[in-house]
C-alpha positions as CSV (number, residue, x, y, z in Angstrom):
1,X,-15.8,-22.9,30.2
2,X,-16.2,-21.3,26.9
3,X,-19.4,-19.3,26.4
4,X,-21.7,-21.3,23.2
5,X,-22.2,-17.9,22.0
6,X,-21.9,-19.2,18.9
7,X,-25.2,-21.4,19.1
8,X,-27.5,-19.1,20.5
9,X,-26.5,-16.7,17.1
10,X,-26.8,-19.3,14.8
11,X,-30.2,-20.4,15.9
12,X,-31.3,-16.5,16.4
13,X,-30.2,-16.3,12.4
14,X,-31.9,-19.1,11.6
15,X,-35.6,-18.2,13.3
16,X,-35.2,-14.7,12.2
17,X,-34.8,-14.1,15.9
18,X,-32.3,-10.9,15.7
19,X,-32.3,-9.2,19.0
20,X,-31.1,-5.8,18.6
21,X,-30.4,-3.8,21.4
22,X,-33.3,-1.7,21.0
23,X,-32.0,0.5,23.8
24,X,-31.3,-2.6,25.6
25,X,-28.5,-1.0,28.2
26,X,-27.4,-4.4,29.5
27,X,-25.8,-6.1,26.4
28,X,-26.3,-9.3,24.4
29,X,-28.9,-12.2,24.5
30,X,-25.7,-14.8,26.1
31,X,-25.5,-11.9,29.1
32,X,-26.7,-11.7,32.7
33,X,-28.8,-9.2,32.2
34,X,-30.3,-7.4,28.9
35,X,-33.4,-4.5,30.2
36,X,-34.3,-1.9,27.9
37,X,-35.1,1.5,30.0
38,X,-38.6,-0.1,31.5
39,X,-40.0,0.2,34.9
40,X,-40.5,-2.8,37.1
41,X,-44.2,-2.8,36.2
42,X,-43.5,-3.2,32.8
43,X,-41.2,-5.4,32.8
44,X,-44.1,-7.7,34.8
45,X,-46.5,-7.6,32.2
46,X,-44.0,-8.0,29.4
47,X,-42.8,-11.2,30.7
48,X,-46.2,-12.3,32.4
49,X,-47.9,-12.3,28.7
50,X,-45.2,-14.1,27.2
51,X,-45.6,-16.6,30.0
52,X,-49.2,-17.0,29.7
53,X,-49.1,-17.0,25.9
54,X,-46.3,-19.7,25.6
55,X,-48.6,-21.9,28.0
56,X,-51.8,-21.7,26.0
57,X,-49.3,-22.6,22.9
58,X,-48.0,-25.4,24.6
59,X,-51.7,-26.9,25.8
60,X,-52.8,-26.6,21.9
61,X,-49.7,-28.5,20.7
62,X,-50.6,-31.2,23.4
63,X,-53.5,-31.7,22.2
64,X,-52.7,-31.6,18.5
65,X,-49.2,-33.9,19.1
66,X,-51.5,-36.9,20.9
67,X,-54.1,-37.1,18.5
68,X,-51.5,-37.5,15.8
69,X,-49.1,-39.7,18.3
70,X,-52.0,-41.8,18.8
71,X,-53.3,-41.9,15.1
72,X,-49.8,-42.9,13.7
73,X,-47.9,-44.6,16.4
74,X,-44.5,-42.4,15.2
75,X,-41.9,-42.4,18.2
76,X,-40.7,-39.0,17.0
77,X,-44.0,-37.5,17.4
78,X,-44.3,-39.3,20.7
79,X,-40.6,-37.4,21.0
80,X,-42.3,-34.4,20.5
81,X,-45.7,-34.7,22.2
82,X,-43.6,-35.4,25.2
83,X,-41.4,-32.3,24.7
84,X,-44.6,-29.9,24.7
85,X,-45.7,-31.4,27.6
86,X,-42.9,-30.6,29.4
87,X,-42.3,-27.4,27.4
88,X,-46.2,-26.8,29.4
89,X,-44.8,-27.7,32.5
90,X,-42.0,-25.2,32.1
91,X,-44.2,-22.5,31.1
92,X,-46.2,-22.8,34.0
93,X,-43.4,-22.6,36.2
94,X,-42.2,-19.1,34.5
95,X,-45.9,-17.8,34.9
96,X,-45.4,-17.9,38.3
97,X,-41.7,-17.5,38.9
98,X,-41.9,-14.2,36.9
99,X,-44.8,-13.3,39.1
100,X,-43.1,-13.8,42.2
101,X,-39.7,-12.4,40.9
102,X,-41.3,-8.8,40.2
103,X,-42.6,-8.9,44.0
104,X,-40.9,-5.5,46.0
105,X,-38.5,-6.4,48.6
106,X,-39.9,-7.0,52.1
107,X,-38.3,-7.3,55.6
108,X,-37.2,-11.1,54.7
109,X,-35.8,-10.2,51.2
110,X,-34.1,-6.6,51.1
111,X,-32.9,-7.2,47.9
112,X,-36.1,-8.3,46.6
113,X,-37.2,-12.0,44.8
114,X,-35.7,-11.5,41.2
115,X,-33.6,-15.4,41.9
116,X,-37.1,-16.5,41.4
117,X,-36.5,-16.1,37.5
118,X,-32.9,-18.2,37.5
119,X,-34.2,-21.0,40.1
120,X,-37.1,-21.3,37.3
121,X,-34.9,-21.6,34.8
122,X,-33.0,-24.4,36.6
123,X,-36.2,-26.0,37.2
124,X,-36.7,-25.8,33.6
125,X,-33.3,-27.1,32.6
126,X,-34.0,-30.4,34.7
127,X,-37.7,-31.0,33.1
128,X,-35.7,-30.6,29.5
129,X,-33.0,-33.0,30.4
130,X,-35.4,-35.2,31.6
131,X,-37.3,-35.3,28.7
132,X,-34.4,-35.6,26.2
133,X,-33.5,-39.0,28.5
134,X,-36.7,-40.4,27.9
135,X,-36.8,-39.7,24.5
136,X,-33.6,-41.6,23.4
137,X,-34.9,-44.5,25.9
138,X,-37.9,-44.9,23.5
139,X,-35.8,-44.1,20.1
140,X,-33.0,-46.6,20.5
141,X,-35.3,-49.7,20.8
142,X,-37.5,-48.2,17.4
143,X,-33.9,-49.0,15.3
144,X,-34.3,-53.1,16.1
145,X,-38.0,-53.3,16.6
146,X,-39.7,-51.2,13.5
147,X,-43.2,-50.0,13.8
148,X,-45.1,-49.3,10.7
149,X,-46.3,-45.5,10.4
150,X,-49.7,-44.4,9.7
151,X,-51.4,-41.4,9.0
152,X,-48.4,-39.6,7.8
153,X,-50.0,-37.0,6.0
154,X,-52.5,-35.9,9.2
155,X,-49.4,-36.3,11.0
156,X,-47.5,-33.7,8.7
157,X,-50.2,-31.7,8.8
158,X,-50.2,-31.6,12.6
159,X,-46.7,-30.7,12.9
160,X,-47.1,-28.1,10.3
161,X,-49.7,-26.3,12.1
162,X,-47.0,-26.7,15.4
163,X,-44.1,-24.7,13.5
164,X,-46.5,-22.0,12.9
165,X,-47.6,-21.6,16.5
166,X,-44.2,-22.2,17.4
167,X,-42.7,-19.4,15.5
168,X,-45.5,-16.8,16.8
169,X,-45.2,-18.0,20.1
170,X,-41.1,-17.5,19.9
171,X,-41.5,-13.8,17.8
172,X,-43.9,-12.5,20.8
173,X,-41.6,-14.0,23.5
174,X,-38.0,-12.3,21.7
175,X,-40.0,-8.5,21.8
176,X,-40.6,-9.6,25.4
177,X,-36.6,-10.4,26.2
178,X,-35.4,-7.0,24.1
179,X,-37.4,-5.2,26.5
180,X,-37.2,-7.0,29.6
181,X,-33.8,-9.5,29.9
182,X,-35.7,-11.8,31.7
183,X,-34.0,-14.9,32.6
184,X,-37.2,-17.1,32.7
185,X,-38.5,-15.9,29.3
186,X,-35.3,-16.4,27.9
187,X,-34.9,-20.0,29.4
188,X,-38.8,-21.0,27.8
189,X,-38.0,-19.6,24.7
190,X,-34.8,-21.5,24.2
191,X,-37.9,-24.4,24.6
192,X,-39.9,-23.1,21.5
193,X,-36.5,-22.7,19.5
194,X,-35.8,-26.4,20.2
195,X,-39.2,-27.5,19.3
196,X,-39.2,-25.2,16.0
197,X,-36.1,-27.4,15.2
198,X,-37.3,-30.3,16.3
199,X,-40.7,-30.1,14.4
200,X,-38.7,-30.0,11.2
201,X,-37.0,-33.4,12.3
202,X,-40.0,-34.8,13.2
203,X,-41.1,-34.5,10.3
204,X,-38.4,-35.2,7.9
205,X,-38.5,-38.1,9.9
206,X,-42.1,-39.1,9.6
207,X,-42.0,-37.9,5.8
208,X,-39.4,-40.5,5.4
209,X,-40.8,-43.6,7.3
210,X,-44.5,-43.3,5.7
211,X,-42.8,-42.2,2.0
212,X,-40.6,-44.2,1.3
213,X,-40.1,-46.7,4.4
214,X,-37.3,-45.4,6.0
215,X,-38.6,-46.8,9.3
216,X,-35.1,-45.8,10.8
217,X,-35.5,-42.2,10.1
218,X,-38.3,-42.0,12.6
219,X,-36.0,-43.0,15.9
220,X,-33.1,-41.1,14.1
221,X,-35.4,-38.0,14.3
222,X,-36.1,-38.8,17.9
223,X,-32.4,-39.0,18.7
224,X,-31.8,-35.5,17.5
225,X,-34.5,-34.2,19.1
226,X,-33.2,-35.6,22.4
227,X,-29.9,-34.3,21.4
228,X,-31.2,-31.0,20.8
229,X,-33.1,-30.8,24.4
230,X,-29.7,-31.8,26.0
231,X,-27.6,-29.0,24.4
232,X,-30.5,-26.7,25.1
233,X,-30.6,-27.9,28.7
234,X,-27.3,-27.2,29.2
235,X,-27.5,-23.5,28.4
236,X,-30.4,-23.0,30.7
237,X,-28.6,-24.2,33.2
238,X,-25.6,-22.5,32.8
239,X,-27.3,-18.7,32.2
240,X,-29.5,-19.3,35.4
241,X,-26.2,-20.5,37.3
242,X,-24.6,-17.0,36.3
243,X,-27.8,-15.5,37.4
244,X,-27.8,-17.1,40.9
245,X,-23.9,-16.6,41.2
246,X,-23.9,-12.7,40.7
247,X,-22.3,-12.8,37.6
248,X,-21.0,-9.5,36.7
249,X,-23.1,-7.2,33.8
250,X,-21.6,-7.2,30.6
251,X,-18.5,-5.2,30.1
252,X,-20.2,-2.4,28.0
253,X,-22.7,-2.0,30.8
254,X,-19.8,-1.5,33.4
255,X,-18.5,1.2,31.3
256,X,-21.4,2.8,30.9
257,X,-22.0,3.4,34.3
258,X,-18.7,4.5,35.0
259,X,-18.9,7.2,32.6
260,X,-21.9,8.3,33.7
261,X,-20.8,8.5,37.4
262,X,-17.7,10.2,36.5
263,X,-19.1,12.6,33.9
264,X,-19.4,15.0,36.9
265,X,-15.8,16.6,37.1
266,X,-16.3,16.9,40.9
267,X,-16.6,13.0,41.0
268,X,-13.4,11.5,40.6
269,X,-12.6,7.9,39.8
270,X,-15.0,5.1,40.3
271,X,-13.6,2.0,41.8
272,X,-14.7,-1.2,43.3
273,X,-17.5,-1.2,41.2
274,X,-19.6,-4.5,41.7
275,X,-23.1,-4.6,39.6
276,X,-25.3,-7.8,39.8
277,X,-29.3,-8.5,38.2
278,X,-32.4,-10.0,40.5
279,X,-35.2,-10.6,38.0
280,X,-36.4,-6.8,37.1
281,X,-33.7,-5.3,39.2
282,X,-29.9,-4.6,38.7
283,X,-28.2,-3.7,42.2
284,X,-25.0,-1.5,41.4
285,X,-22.0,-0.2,44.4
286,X,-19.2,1.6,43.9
287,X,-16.6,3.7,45.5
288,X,-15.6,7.5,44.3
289,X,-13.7,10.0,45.3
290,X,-14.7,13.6,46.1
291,X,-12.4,16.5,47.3
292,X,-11.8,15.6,51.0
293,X,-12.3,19.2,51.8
294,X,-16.1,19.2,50.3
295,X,-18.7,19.1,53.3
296,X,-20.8,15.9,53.8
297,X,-24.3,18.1,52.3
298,X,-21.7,19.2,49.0
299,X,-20.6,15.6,48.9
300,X,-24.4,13.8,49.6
301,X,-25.5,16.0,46.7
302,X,-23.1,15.0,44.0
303,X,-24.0,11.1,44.8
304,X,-27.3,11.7,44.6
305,X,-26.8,13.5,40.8
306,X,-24.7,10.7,40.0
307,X,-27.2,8.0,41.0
308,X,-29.7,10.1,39.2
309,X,-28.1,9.8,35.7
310,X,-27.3,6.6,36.2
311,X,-30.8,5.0,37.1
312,X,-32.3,7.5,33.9
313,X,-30.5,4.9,32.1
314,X,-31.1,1.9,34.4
315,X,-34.3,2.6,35.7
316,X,-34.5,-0.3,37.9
317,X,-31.0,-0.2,39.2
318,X,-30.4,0.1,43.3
319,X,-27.0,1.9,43.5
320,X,-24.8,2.3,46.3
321,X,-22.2,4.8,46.4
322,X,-19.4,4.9,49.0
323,X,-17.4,8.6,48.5
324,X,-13.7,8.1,49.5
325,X,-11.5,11.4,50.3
326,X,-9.9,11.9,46.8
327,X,-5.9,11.2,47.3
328,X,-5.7,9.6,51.1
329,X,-8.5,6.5,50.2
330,X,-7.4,3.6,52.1
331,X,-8.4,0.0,51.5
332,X,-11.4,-1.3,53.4
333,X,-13.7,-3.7,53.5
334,X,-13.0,-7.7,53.6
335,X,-9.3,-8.6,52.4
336,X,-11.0,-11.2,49.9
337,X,-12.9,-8.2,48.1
338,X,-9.9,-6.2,48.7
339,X,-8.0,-8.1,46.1
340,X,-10.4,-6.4,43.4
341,X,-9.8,-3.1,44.4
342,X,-9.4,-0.9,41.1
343,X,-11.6,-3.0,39.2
């Protein structure tokens, strides 16, 4: 399946939302994994603010959307009260995932509990869906049966004040994801993104049915929001899938850490390398080869030097390097894995 790279650009040109690498050794915003040279620490209170501060958003904009739900009776208001509550919901979900994703690894979980950020995000996909579902269930009706809307200037208003929070909320959670590549953050931001969108089709649409009695425009609005929520849904899911699947770091990454392994002349070529992310943590293994007449303390040393440099670049990495006798390496392992060798 095609990667939508394409959207998440576009909507990061839009918002102002550029995420420059920054130092970010792990690539792009659309990759596995994107961690700027931060410890494990950090990278816990980066995304642990953002978390918080997205869920105190989110309880404001409740508040704000029912009053003004209530007050006008607009079903795309109602579209996007119910989208902040859910987009609450979510952000609960990544306070704690990303809490319990930094944990160390302990005798049940060697390679610690960083698949707590991509089953979060799944989480998160499903409460998205769901809300884009009920959304259009409440719309379609509003095109047959029209509701008069009131208090469309308060109701403006309110959904003025929402972009603004919305677009702080989004610029403190983007400085969290240059620096961290959290999976979680990244998944509840992709909420506040929607909702900045879908605020200005709320209230286009609300704008139109209390101008100039449009009553159609309000459900229309709806419908694009719902729209919006299942596109966005379905690139949560995905990026958490690739999370939970061990999808591979992005190609610039690979290279990198093969040139910084082989950038020792007495380390010769790296193959089988296999590199996979776990929340805060990036687990790398390779194979090398080293002069078969070096001694195992000549040998241990180089690997150690060359998982140095790598982790002064990936600070958080867990690397594993398996030295093969340079010129007589035979193929081991399981024949499935086998099948990669070179790669």
């Amino acid at each position: 399946m095609k990667d939508p790279k394409g959207y998440t650009d576009a909507m990061t040109r839009c918002c102002g939302l550029e995420e420059a690498p920054e130092g970010a050794a792990y690539g792009s915003v659309d990759d596995t994994a994107q961690t700027a040279a931060i410890s494990s620490a950090q990278h816990t209170r980066l995304t642990t603010r953002a978390a918080a501060l997205s869920t105190a958003v989110a309880l404001l904009l409740i508040a704000l959307k029912a009053w003004a739900w209530l007050a006008s009776s607009s079903v795309a208001m109602l579209a996007s009260l119910a989208d902040s509550t859910l987009d609450f919901v979510a952000s609960l979900i990544t306070y704690y995932a990303v809490r319990y994703a930094a944990a160390p690894p302990d005798n049940e979980h060697r390679f610690g509990h960083g698949k707590a950020e991509a089953f979060a995000g799944l989480m998160q996909s499903g409460l998205v869906a769901l809300s884009g579902v009920l959304i259009a269930a409440e719309a379609v009706p509003r095109f047959f049966v029209h509701t008069q809307i009131s208090q469309g200037m308060a109701s403006l208003a309110v959904m003025v004040i929402s972009v603004v929070l919305t677009a702080g909320l989004i610029s403190a959670q983007t400085q969290a994801i240059r620096r961290t590549g959290s999976v979680a953050t990244r998944a509840d931001r992709l909420h506040y993104v929607g909702d900045l969108i879908s605020n200005l089709a709320v209230m286009v649409g609300i704008g139109a049915a209390a101008w100039f009695g449009w009553v159609w425009a309000d459900a229309a609005a709806a419908l694009i929001v719902a729209a919006w929520l299942a596109w966005g849904a379905y690139h949560v899911a995905r990026e958490a899938g690739d999370h939970l699947l061990d999808r591979e770091l992005p190609d610039e990454a690979r290279a990198r850490i093969r040139a910084l392994a082989e950038s020792d002349p007495q380390l010769g070529r790296v193959h089988d390398l296999r590199t996979r992310t776990s929340g805060p943590y990036v687990h790398i293994q390779f194979h090398v080869e080293l002069a078969p007449s070096m001694t195992l303390e000549d040998a241990h040393q180089i690997v150690v030097a060359a998982e140095e440099r790598i982790r002064a670049e990936f600070p958080t990495a867990d690397i594993i390097i398996h030295p093969d006798p340079r010129g007589r390496a035979e193929p081991h392992g399981h024949e499935d894995f086998e099948r990669r060798r070179g790669h």
